[in-house]
C-alpha positions, 0 to 999 in steps of 0.5 A, a space after each residue: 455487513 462487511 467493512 469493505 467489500 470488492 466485487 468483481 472488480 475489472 480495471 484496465 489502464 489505456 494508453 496513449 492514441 494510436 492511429 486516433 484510438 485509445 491503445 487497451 492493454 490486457 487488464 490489470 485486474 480481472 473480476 477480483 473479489 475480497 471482503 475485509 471485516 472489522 478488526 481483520 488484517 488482510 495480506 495480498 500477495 504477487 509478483 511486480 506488476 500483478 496490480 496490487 497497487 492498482 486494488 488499492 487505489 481502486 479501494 481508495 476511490 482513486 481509480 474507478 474500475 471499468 467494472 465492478 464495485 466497491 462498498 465501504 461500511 456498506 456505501 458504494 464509493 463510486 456512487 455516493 454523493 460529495 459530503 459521504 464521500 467525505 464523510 467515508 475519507 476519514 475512515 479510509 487512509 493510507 500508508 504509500 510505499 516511498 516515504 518521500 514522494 508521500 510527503 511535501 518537503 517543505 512542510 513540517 511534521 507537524 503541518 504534515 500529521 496535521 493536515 487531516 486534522 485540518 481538514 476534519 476537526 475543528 481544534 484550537 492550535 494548542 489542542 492540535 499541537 497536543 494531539 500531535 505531540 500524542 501521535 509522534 509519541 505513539 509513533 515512537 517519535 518525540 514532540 520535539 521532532 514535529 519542528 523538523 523537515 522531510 529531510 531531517 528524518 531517516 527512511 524509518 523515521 518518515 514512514 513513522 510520521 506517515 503512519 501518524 497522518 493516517 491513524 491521525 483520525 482514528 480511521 477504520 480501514 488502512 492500505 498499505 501499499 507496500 509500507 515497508 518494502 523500501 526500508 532496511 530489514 531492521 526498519 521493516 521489522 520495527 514498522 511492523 511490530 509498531 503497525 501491530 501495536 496501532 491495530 490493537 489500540 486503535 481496532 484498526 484493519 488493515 489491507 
C-alpha cells in the first residue's frame, strides 16, 4: 500500500457570476495521477500556473477536486469522517513558499512551532519548552531564538522555523510547496541539505 495515491484527479477553479452563471475556465488539473511510497522523495516539475500548488492543496485536503480521488495511508480523504481526518493531519504537513505569509506575526516562535503540539500531544509547559528547544536545535537554530517574532528572523531563518512546525509531530508525508523559491541561492542550498538531513533522521517523504 502506497503512503499516498492520487488517481485522476480533475480540478478546475470558477469564476465570479456572469449573466447569473458561474464562468468555468479550462481545468487546472486534468486526470493526474502519481503515488509516493513510504521513505520516497518526489519532485513535480512545470511552468507558473500549470497547477502544481493546486496538487498540493488538493493532496492536503484543502481543495476538493471535481474528480478524482486521493488516499492517504489508504484512507480516502475526502470521505472519511471528522476524528481520521484528524487523526491523518498530523501525518500530513506542510512547508508554503513565502515564509512570511505562513506564520502570524504576532506570535513567537515558540507559540508558532508550538502550535501542532497543542493541538495533538498533551505536554506540560516545560516538556513542550524542551521539545521545541530540540526542534529549533535540529533546525539549526538556537533555544534562545523561540522568544523572537517573525520580523526578527532572516527569510532562511523563517522557513527554518517553518519547517520545525511541520516535523514538529514526526509526520509521514511533507508538501513542499516551492519552500526554497523566494530565498537567495545560499539559503536554498542550506534549506535543502537541512530537508535532506530531517528525511534521513526522521524517514520522512517528501512531495
Amino acid at each position: 500500500m502506497s503512503l499516498l495515491e492520487v488517481r485522476d484527479v480533475t480540478h478546475t477553479y470558477r469564476t465570479s457570476l456572469l449573466f447569473w452563471r458561474a464562468k468555468q475556465r479550462a481545468p487546472v488539473l486534468t486526470n493526474v495521477s502519481l503515488s509516493i511510497e513510504e521513505g520516497m522523495c518526489m519532485g513535480l516539475l512545470g511552468t507558473s500556473g500549470a497547477g502544481k500548488s493546486t496538487l498540493g492543496k488538493v493532496i492536503l485536503g484543502l481543495a476538493k477536486p471535481q474528480k478524482g480521488t486521493v488516499f492517504f495511508q489508504g484512507q480516502d480523504l475526502y470521505q472519511m469522517d471528522p476524528k481520521s481526518r484528524r487523526r491523518v493531519r498530523r501525518d500530513l504537513q506542510v512547508v508554503f513558499q513565502d515564509c512570511y505569509s505562513s506564520v502570524n506575526p504576532r506570535m513567537t516562535a515558540e507559540q508558532i512551532i508550538g502550535e501542532p503540539l497543542e493541538n495533538y500531544e498533551r505536554l506540560s509547559a516545560s516538556e513542550q519548552k524542551r521539545k521545541i528547544a530540540h526542534l529549533l536545535d535540529m533546525v539549526g537554530l538556537r533555544s534562545d531564538d523561540m522568544r523572537k517574532y517573525p520580523r526578527e528572523f532572516s527569510g532562511g531563518q523563517l522557513q527554518r522555523i517553518n519547517i520545525a512546525r511541520a516535523i514538529a509531530l514526526k509526520p509521514k508525508l511533507v508538501v513542499l510547496d516551492e519552500s526554497v523559491s523566494s530565498l537567495d541561492m545560499v539559503n536554498q542550498t542550506v534549506i535543502l541539505e537541512l530537508l535532506r538531513e530531517l528525511k534521513a533522521v526522521f524517514g520522512l517523504s517528501y512531495l
